[in-house]
N, C-alpha and C positions, 0 to 999 in steps of 0.2 A: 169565501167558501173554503173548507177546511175539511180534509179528507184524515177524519176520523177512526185508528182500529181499539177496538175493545177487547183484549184477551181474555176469554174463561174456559175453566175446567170443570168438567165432570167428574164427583168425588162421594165418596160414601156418606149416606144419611146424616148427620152429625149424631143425631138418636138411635142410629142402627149397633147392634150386638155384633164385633167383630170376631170373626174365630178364625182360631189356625189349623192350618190341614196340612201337616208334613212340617216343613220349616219355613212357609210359607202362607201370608193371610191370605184367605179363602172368601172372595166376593161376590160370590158365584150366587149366595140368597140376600145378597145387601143390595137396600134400595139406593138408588145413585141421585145425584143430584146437582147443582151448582154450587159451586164453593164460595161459602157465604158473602164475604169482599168481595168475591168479584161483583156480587149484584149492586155496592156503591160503588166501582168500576165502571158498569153499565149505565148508571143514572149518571154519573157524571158528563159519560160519553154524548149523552142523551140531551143532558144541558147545555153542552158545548155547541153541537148541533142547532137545539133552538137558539143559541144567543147569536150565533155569529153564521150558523148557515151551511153547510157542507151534504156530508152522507158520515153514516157512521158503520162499519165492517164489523162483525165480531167473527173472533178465528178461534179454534179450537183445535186441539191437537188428541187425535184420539181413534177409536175405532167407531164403528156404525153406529154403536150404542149412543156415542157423544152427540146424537142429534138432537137428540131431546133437550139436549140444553140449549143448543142453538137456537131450535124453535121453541123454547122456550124466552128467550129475549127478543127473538123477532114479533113476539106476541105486544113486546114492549117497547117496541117502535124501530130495533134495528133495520137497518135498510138491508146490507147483504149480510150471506152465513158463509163461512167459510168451515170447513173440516181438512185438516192435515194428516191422510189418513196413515195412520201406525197405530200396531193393536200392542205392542212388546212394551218391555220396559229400555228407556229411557235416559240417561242422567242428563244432570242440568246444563253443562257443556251443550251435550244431544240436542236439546230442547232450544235454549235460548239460538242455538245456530240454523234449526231450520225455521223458526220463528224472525231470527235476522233476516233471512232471505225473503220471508215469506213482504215484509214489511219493508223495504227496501224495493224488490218487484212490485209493489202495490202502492206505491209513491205517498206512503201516508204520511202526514203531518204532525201528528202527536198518536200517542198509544197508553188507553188506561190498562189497567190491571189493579188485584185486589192485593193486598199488601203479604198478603202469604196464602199458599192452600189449606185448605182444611184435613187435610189426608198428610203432607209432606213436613209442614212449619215453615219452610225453608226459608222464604222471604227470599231468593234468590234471582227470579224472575226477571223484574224490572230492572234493578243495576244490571244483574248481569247483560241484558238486551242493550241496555242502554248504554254501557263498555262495547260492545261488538260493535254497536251502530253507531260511536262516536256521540251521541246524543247528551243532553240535559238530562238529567235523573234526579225528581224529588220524590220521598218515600214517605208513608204513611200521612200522606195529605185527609187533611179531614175538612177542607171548606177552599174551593176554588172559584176565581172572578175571572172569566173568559174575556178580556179586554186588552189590548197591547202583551199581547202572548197572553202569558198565565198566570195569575198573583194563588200562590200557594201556600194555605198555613198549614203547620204539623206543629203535635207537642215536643215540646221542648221544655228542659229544667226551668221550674219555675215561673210556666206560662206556655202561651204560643209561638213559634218564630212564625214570619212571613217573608215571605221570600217572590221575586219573580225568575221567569223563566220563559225564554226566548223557545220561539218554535226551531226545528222540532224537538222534541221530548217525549219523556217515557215518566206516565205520572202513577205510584203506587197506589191505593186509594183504601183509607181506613175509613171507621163509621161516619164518625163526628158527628153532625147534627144533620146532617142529608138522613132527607125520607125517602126510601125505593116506593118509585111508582106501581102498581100493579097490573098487568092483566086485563083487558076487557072481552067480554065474548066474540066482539067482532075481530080484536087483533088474534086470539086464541082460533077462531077459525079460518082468518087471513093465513097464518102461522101454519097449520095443517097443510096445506098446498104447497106453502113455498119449498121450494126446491134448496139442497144444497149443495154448495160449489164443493165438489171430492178432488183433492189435488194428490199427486204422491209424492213425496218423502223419502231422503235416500240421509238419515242424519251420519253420524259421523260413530265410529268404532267408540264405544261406552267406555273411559277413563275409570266409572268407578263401576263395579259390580255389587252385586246383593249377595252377603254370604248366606243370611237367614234373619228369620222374622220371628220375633217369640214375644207373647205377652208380660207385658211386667209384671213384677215379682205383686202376689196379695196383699194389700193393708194388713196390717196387724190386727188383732182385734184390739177396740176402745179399754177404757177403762174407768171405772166408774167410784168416784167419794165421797161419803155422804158426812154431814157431822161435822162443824167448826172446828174438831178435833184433827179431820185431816187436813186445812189449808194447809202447814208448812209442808207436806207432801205432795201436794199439788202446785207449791210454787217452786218447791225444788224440782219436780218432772219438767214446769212450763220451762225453766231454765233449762235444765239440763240436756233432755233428750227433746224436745220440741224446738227450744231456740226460739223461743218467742216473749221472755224476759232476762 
C-alpha cells in the first residue's frame, strides 16, 4: 500500500488573452484552470494506486479559488484534496519549503507533479522538493512501470533512457503516450460535496522579488516574395535574419 501525493496548480487558460494593468499581469477576467502536466501527474498517481494499492492526496498551493482544481481531480478518482492556503506571490524556495513540510508531515511515499507550470516554465518544482527532502528525482518521465519501486523512461539524445528508482521519490511527469482519464457524472457530483482539507502556511521571507511584468516586444510584420526572380533574396533573409539556413 503506498501513500501517494499528487502536486497541481491552478494557472491561467492556456487560450486566455493576457493583459497587463500597471506593471503587473492582470488575472482578474482570466479563466483559471489546471496546469496541463499536471493532469499526466494525476493519471500517473492514479495508475500507481490501481497497480500496487495505497490512497492518492493531491495538494495545492493557492487561495480559495484553487479548489476547483482540486475538485476537479477528485472527480478523477483522487482520494484526499488538500489546499495550502496563501493568496501572495511566492518564489520557488517559498513553495518547494512549505510543500517539503507539507509531504514529510503526510508520510507520503512518492510525489508526482507535471514537469513544468503552464504560467512559470520553471521546471523547478520536482528537483527542487526532491533536494529539500533528500529524495530520488526523475524528470520528464513519459511511461512508468509501478513494480519494485519505479522503472522510469524520459527522452534522452538519441532515444529513451530507463532508469529505476527506489521509493521515496519525487517523479516530474511529461505527456508521452499516457492518456488522461476523464470525468464521469457521478465522480463530478461525488467531487461537488467533497470537502477540502485548508491548512495554513507560514513560507519563508521571498529571496527573489517581482520587479515588473510587461509583454513581449510585437512580431514584426511578415514578408512576402513572389516570382523565381526573388529566391536568392529569400535564401539570403532564411540565412541571415531567420537562421534557419
Amino acid at each position: 500500500m503506498v501513500n501517494i501525493a499528487v502536486l497541481v496548480k491552478q494557472v491561467p487558460d492556456t487560450n486566455s488573452k493576457i493583459q497587463i494593468a500597471g506593471d503587473r499581469v492582470d488575472l482578474s477576467s482570466v479563466k483559471m484552470d489546471i496546469s496541463p502536466y499536471d493532469e499526466f501527474a494525476v493519471e500517473n498517481a492514479l495508475q500507481h494506486k490501481e497497480s500496487a494499492g495505497g490512497t492518492v492526496t493531491a495538494i495545492t498551493v493557492g487561495g480559495a479559488g484553487a479548489d476547483k482544481v482540486l475538485k476537479g481531480v477528485k472527480a478523477l478518482g483522487v482520494d484526499n484534496i488538500i489546499r495550502l492556503d496563501y493568496d501572495g506571490y511566492m518564489d520557488s524556495n517559498g513553495l518547494q519549503s512549505v510543500l517539503a513540510e507539507e509531504i514529510s508531515a503526510g508520510g507520503f511515499d512518492v510525489v508526482y507533479c507535471g514537469k513544468a507550470a503552464a504560467d512559470t516554465g520553471a521546471g523547478s518544482t520536482g528537483p527542487g522538493l526532491a533536494e529539500k527532502l533528500g529524495w530520488g528525482s526523475v524528470s520528464n518521465a513519459t511511461d512508468i512501470k509501478f513494480e519494485n519501486g519505479l522503472t522510469v523512461s524520459y527522452p534522452s539524445e538519441g532515444g529513451n533512457a530507463i532508469v529505476t528508482v527506489n521509493l521515496p521519490a519525487i517523479v516530474s511527469c511529461d505527456k508521452g503516450s499516457i492518456k488522461v482519464r476523464k470525468s464521469n457524472v457521478k465522480g463530478i457530483m461525488m467531487a461537488k460535496r467533497a470537502q477540502v482539507e485548508v491548512k495554513p502556511i507560514s513560507p519563508p521571507n521571498a529571496s527573489v522579488t517581482i520587479v515588473s511584468q510587461i509583454m513581449p516586444p510585437a512580431k514584426p510584420a511578415g514578408k512576402q516574395f513572389e516570382g523565381g526572380d526573388s529566391a536568392n533574396t529569400v535564401a539570403q533573409l532564411l540565412r541571415d535574419e531567420a537562421n534557419i539556413i
